[in-house]
SEDOSE-864275 format. One record per residue: residue number from 1; chain; x, y negated, z of N, C-alpha, C in turn. Coordinates in pm, whole numbers, plus 50000, padded with zeros to 5 digits. Each point is the difference from the previous one (the first is absolute). Layout:
BEGIN
> num,chaine,n.east,n.north,n.up,ca.east,ca.north,ca.up,c.east,c.north,c.up
> NUM,A,X,Y,Z,X,Y,Z,X,Y,Z
...
//
This chain:
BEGIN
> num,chaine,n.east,n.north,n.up,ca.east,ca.north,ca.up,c.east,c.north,c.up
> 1,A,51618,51997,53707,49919,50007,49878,49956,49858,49961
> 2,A,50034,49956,49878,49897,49889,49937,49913,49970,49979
> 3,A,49905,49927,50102,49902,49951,49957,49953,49877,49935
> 4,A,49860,49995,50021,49978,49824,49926,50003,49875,50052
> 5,A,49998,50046,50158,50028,49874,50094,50125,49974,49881
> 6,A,50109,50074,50065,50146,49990,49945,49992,49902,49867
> 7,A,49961,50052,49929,49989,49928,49876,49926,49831,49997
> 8,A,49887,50043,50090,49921,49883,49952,50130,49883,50101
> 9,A,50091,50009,50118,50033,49907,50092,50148,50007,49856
> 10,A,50069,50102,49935,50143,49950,49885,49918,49913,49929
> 11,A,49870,50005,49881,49959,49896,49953,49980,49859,50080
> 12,A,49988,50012,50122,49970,49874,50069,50128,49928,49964
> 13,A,50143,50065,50118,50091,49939,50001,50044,49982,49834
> 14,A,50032,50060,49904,50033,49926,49871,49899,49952,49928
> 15,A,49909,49923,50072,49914,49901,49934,50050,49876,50085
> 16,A,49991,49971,50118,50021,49942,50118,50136,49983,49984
> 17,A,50144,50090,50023,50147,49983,50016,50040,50041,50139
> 18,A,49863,49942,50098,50072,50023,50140,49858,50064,50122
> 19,A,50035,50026,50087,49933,50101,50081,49918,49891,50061
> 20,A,50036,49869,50051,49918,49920,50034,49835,49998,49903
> 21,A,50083,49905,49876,49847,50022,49888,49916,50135,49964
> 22,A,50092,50143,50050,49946,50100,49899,49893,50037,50117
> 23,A,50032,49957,50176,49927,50015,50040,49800,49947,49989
> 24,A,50088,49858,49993,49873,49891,49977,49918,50013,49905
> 25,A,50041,50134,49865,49933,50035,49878,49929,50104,50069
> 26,A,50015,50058,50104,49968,50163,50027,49882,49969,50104
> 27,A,49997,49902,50063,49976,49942,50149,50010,50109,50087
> 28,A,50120,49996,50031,50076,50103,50114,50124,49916,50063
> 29,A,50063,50038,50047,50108,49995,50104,50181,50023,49906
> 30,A,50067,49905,50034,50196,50038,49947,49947,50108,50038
> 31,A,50004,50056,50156,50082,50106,50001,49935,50140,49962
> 32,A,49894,50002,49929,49912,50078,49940,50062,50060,49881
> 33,A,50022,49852,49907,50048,49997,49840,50125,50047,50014
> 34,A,50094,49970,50160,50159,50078,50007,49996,50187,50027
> 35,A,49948,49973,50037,49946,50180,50039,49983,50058,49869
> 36,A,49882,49944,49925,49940,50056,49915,50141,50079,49848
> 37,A,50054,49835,50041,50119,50024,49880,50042,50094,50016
> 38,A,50070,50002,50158,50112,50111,50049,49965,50118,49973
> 39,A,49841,49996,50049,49954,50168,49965,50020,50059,49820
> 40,A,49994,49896,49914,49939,50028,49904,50160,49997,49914
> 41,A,50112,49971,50055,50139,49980,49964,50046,50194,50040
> 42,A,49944,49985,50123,50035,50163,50007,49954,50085,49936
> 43,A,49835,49967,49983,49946,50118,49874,50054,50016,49891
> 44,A,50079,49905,49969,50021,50001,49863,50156,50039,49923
> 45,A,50085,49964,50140,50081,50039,50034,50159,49912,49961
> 46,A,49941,49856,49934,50088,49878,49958,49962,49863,50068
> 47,A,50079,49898,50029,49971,49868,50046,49933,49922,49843
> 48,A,49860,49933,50040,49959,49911,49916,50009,49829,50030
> 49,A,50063,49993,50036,50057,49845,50071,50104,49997,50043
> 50,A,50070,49847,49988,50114,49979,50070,49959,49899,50063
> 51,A,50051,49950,50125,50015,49856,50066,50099,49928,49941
> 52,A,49937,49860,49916,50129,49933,50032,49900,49846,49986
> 53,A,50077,49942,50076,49996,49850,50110,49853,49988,49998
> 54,A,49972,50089,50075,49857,50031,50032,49882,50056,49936
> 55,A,50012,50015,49898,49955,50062,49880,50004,50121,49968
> 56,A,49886,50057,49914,50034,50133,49969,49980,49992,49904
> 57,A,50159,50112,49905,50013,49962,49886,49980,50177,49957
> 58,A,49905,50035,49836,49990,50115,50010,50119,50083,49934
> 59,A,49998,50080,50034,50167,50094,49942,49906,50085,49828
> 60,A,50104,50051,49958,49941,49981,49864,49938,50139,49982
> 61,A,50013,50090,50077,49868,50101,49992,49869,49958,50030
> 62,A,50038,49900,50094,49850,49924,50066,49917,49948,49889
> 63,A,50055,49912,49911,50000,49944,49870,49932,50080,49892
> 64,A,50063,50108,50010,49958,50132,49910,49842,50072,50059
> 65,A,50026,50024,50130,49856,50050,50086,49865,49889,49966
> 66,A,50040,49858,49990,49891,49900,50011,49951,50020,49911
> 67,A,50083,49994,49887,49924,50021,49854,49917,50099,49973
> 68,A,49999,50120,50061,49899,50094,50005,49876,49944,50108
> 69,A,50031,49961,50078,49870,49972,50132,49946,49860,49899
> 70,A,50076,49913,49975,49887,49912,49900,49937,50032,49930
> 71,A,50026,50103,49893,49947,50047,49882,49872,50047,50107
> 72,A,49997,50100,50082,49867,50094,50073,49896,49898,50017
> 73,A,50078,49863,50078,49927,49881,50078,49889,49953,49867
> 74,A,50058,49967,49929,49972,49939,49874,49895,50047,49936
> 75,A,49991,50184,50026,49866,50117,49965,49931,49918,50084
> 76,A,49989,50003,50137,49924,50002,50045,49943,49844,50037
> 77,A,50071,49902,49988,49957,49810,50015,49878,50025,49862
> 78,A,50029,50063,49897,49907,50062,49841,49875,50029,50066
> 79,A,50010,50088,50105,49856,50074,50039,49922,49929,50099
> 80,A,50127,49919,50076,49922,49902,50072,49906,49901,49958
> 81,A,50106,49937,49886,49921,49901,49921,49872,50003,49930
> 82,A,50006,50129,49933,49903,50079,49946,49835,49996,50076
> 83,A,50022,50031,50099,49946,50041,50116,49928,49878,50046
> 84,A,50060,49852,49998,50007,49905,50037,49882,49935,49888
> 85,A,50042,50041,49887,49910,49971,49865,49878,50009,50034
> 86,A,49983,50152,49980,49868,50079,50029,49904,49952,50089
> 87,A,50061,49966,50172,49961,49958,50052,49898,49873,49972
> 88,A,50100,49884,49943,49969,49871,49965,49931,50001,49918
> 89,A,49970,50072,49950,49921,50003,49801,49885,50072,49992
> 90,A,50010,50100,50159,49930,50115,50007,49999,50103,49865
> 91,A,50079,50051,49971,50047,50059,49907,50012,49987,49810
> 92,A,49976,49813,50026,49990,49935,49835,50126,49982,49975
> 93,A,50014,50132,49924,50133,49994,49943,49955,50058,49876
> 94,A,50119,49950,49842,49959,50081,49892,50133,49994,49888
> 95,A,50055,50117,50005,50104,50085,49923,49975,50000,49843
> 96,A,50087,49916,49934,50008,49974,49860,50092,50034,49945
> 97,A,50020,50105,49894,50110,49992,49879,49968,49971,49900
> 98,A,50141,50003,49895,49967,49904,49889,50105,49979,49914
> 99,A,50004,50019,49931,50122,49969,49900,50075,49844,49992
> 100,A,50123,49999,50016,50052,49877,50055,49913,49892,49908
> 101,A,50018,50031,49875,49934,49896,49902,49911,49936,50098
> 102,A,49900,50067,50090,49871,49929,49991,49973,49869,50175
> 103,A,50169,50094,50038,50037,49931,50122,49994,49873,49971
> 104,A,50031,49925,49885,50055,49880,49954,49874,49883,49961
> 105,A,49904,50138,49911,49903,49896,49929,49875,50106,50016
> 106,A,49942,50032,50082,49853,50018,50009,49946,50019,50122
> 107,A,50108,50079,50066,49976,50014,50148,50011,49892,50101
> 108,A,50115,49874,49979,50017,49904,50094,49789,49896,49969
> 109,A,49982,50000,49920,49908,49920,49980,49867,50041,50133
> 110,A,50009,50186,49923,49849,50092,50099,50065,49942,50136
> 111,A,50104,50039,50066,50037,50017,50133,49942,49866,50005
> 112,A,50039,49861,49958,49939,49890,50045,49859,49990,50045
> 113,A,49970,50049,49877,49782,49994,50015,49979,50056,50131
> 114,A,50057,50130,50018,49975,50105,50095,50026,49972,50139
> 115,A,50128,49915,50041,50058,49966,50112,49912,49870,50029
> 116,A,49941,49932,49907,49882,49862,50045,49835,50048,50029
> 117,A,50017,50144,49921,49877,50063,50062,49971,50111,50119
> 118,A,50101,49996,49998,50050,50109,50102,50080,49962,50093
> 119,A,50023,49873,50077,50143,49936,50093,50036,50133,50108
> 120,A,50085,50048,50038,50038,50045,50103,50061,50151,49923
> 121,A,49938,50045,49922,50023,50137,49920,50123,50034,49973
> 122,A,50074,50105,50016,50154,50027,49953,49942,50039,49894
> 123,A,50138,49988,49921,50033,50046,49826,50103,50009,50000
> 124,A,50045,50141,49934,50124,50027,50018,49987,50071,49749
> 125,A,50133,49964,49967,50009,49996,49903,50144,50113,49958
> 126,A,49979,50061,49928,50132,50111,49972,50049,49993,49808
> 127,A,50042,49920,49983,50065,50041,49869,50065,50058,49944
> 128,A,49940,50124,49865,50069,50081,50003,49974,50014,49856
> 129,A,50120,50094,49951,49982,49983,49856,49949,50221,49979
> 130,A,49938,50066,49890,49988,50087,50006,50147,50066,49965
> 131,A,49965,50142,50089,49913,50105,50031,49989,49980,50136
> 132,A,50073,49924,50040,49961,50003,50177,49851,49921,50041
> 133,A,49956,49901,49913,49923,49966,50036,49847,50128,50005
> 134,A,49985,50069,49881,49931,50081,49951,49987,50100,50151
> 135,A,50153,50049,50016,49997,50103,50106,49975,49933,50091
> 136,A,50016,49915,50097,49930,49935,50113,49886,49972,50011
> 137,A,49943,49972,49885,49849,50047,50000,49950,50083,50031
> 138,A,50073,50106,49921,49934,50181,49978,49985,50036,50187
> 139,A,50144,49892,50055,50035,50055,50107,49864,49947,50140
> 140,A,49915,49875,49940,49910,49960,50073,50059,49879,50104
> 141,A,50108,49958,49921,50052,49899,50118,49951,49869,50016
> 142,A,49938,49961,49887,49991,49840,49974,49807,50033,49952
> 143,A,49934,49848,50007,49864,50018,50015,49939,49991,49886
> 144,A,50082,49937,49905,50017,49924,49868,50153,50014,49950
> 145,A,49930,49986,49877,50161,50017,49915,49944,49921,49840
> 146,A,50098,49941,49921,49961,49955,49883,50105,50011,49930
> 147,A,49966,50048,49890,50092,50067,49893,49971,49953,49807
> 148,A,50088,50050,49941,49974,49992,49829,49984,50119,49956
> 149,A,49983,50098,50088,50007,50157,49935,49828,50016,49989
> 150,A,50011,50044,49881,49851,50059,49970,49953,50146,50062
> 151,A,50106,50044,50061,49969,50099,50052,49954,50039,50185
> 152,A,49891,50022,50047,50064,50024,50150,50082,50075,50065
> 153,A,50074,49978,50101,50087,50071,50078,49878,50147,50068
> 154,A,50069,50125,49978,49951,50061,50110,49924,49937,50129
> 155,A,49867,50047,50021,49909,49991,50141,49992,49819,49998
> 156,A,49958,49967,49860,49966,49845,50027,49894,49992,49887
> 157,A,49926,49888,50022,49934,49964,49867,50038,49823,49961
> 158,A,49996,49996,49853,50045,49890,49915,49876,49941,49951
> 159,A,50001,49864,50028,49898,49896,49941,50092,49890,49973
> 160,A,49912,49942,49832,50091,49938,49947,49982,49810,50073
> 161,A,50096,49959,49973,49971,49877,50087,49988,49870,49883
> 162,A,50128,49973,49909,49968,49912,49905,50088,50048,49896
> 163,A,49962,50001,49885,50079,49987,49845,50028,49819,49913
> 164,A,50138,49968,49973,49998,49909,49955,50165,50041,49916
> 165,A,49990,49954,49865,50084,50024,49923,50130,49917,50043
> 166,A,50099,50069,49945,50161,49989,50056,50008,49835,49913
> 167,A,50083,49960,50005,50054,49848,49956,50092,49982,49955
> 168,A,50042,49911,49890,50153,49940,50020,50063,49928,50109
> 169,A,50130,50025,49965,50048,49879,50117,50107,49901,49906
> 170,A,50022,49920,49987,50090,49902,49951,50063,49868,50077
> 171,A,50094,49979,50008,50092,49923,50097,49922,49826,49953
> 172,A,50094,49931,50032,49971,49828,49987,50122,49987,49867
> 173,A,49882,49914,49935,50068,49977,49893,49982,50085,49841
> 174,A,49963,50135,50012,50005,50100,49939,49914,49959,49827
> 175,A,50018,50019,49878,49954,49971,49935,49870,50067,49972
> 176,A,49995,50099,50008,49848,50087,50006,49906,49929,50130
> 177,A,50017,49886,50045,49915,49986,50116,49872,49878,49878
> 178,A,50042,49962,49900,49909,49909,49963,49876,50071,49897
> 179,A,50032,50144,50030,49873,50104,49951,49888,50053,50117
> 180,A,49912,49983,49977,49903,50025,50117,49974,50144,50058
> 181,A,50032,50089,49879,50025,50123,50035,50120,50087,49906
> 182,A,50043,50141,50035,50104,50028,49962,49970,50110,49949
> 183,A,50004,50068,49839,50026,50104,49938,50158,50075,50046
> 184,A,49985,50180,50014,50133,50017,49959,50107,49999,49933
> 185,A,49956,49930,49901,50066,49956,49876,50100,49893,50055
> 186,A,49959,49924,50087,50083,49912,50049,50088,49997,50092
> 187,A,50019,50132,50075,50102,50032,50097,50182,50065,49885
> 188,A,49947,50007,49869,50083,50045,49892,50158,49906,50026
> 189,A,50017,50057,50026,50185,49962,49979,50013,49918,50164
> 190,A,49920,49998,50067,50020,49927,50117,50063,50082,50139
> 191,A,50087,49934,50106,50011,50044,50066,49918,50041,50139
> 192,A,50003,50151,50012,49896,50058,50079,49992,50049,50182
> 193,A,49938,50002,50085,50049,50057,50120,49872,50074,50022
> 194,A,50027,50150,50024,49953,50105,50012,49993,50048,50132
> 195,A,49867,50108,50024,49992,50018,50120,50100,50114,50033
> 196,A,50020,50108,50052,50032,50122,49997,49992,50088,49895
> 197,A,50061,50117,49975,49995,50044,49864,49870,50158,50073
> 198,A,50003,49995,50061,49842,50064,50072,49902,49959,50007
> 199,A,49959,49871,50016,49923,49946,50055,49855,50017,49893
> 200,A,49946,50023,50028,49867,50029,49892,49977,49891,49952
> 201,A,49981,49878,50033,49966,49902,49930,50127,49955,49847
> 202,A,50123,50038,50092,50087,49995,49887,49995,50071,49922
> 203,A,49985,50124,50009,49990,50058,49869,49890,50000,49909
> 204,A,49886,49948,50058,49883,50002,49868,50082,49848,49963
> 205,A,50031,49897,50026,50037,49884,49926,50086,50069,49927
> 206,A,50134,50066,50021,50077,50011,49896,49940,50122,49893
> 207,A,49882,50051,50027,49969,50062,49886,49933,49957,49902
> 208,A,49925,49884,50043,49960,49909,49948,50104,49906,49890
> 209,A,50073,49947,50067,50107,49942,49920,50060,50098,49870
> 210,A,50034,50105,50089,50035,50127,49877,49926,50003,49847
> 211,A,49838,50022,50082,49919,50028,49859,49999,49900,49941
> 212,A,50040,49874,50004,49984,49880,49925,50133,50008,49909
> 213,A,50113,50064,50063,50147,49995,49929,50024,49807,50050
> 214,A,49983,49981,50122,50052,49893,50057,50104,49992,50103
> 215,A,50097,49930,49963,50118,49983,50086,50045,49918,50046
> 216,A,50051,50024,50165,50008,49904,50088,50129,50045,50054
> 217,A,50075,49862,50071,50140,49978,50066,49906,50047,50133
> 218,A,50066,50169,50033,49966,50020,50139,50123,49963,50079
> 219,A,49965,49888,50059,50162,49999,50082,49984,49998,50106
> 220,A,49864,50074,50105,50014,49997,50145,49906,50135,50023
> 221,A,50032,50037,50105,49915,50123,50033,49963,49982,50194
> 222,A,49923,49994,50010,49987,49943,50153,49835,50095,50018
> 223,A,50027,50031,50135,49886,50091,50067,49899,49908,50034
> 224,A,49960,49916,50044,49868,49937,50053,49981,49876,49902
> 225,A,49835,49966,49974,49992,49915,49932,50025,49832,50086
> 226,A,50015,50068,50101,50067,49819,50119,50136,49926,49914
> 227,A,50112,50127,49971,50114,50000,49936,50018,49975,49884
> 228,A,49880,50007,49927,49969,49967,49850,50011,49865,50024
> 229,A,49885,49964,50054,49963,49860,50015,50144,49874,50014
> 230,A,50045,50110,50092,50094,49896,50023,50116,49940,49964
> 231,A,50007,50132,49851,50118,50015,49930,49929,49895,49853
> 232,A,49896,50042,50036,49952,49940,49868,49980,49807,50050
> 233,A,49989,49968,50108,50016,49864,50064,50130,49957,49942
> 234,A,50063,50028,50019,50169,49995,49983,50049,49934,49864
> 235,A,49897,50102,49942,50032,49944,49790,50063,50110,49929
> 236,A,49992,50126,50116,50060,50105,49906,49958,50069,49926
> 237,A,49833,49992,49958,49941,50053,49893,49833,50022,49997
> 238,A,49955,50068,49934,49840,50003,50009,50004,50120,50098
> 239,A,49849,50020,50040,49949,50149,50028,49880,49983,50009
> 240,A,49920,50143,49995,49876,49984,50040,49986,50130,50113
> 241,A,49905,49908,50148,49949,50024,50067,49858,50037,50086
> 242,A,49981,50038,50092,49861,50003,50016,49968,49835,50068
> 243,A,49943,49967,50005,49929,49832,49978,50028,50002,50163
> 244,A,49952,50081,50130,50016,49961,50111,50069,49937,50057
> 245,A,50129,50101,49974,50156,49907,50034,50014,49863,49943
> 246,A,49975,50053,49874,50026,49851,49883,49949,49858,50038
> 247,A,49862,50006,50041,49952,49874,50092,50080,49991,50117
> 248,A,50055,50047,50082,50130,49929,50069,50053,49973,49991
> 249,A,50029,49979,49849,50151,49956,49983,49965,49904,49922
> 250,A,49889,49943,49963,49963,49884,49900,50030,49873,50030
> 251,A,50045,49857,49940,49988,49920,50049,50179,50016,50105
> 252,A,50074,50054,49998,50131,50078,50043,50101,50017,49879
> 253,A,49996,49922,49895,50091,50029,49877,49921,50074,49891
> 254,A,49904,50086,50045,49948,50141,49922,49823,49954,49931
> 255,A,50013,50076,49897,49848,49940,49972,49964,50132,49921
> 256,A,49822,50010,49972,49914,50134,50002,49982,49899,49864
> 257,A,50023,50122,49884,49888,50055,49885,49915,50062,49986
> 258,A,49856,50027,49997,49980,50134,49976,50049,50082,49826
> 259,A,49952,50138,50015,50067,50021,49899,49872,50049,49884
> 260,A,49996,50050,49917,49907,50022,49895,49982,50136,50011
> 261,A,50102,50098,50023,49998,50108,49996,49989,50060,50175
> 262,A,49908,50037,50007,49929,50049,50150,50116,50116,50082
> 263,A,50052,49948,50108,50040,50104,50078,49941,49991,50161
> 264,A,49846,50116,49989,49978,49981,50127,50064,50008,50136
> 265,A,50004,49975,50106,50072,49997,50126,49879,49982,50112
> 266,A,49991,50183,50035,49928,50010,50131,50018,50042,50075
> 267,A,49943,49905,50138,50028,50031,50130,49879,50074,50045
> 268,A,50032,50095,50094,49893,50109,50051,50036,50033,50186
> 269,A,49866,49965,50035,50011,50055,50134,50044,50141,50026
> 270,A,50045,50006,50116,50008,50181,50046,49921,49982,50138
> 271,A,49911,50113,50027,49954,50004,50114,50047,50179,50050
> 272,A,50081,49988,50105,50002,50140,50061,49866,50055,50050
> 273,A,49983,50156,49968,49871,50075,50024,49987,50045,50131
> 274,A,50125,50008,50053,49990,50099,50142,50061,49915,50105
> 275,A,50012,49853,49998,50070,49918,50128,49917,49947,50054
> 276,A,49939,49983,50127,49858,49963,50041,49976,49850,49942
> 277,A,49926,49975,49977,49919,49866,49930,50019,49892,50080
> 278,A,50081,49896,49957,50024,49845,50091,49889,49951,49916
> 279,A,49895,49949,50066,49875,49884,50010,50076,49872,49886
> 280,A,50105,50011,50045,50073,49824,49929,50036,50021,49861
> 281,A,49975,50150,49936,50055,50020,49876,49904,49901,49861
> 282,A,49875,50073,50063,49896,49917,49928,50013,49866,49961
> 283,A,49978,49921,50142,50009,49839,49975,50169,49959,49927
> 284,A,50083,50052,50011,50133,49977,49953,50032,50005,49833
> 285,A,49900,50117,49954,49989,50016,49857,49934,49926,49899
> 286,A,49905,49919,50150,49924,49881,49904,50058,49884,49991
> 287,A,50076,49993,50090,50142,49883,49994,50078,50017,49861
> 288,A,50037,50148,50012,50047,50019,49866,49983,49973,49897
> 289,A,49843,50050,49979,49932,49954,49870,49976,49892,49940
> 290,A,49979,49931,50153,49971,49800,49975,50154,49962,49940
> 291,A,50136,50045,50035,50082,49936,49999,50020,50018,49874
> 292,A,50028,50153,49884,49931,50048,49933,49994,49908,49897
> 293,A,49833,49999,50022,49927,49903,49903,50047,49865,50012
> 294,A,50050,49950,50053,50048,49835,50035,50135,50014,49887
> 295,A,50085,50093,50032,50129,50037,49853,49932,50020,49822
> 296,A,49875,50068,50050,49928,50015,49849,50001,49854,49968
> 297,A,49960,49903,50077,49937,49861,49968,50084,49939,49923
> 298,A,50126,49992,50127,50135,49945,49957,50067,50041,49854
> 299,A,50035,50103,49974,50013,50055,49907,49885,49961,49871
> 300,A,49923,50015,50004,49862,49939,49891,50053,49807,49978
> 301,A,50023,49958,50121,49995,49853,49995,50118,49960,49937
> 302,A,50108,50109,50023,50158,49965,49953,49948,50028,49818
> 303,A,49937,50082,49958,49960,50065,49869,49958,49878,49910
> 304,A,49891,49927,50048,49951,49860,49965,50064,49923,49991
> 305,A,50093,49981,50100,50101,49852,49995,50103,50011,49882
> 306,A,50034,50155,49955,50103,50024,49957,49955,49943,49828
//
């Protein structure tokens, strides 16, 4: 019968190669790790090694078997580590989702504040775009979550975090850059890059454009506003975005208008109702907020200069 000795002394030797080292990994005895094989060659009822010039080389079921015993190992080095965390942190750990957008430009800033006020604390970060994000909530997995949906997910509650209107974006060089701000009147005959043809923010802009009877060269359609940015770096056309991303990319080829005609863009906490309460959620949200208000600034200061 197979057991886990068995297993744990095959991972030795195909980590190791030879019975000498797989011993010295095990701290046991050759002729322990030779036994062990033999027994565990009969359970199974095939040779997982060959000898050759002293070596053991694995035969290709062996090859096939490892790949399953790593994958298990791999569960469990997860729980060790885990474990290892907890220990060290005494259980300061704190589970974040988030819509990739915010991976880029709101969240790297908090984690900073947070990790200088907090040294030693895990943070672990999950980007996700909806409905999965929504349902992993509902599901109570994560401690925090931050979203653009005005709505809450099942078994959570929503507080709003900041509102700041969407932006132009315009490349280097661009002739609309020597206007301080931008009517839709002026995206007219120009070439455009669009978010998704779902995406809520896209469609109130293009309904907007609609009711004006204004027309634009849509010549890109791209899912995240990271991809905007970067298409629009390039010189391949205008767009307008939510301002977060957009300050990353400033000063990078790309430059912020604001626009005349208001398209708000808000971010909103999620707090799950039924996942027991991490202590660290609190202080983390005020990271948020500071970081937050520090983008309001920026954004206000870019408004002035412009």
């Amino acid at each position: 019968m197979l057991t886990h000795r068995h297993v744990e002394v095959f991972r030795a030797l195909m980590i190791a190669g030879s019975v000498t080292k797989a011993a010295d990994l095990l701290f046991t005895s050759q002729p322990t790790v030779s036994r062990e094989l033999a027994r565990m060659e009969q359970a199974i009822g095939f040779a997982l090694f060959e000898r050759v010039r002293g070596r053991l080389r694995p035969t290709m079921p062996a090859l096939a078997l490892y790949d399953e015993v790593r994958q298990s190992y791999a569960g469990l080095e997860r729980v060790v580590s885990t474990a290892a965390r907890l220990r060290a942190f005494q259980g300061g750990q704190l589970a974040v989702i988030a819509l990739p957008a915010f991976s880029h430009s709101l969240l790297p800033g908090a984690f900073r504040r947070f990790s200088q006020a907090h040294p030693g604390v895990s943070l672990a970060l999950e980007a996700q775009e909806s409905p999965f994000l929504e349902e992993w909530l509902t599901a109570q997995r994560y401690d925090l979550g931050l979203t653009e949906h005005e709505l809450e997910p099942a078994g959570t509650r929503l507080e709003p975090l900041v509102e700041v209107d969407e932006v132009a974006v315009l490349p280097d060089g661009h002739p609309l850059l020597a206007r301080p701000a931008l009517d839709l009147a002026d995206f007219a005959g120009e070439s455009f890059i669009s978010l998704s043809p779902s995406d809520p923010y896209r469609i109130q802009i293009d309904e907007a454009f609609t009711a004006q009877g204004i027309l634009r060269r849509a010549i890109i359609e791209t899912p995240t506003a990271v991809s905007v940015c970067a298409f629009v770096r390039q010189g391949l056309g205008l767009a307008i975005v939510n301002p977060l991303t957009a300050l990353d990319f400033t000063g990078r080829g790309l430059h912020i208008r604001p626009l005349r005609r208001s398209f708000p863009f808000r971010v909103n906490l999620v707090f799950p109702e039924h996942r027991p309460k991490n202590p660290l959620v609190e202080p983390f949200t005020v990271m948020l907020r500071d970081e937050a208000a520090q983008i309001r600034a920026r954004l206000a200061a870019r408004d002035r200069a412009a």
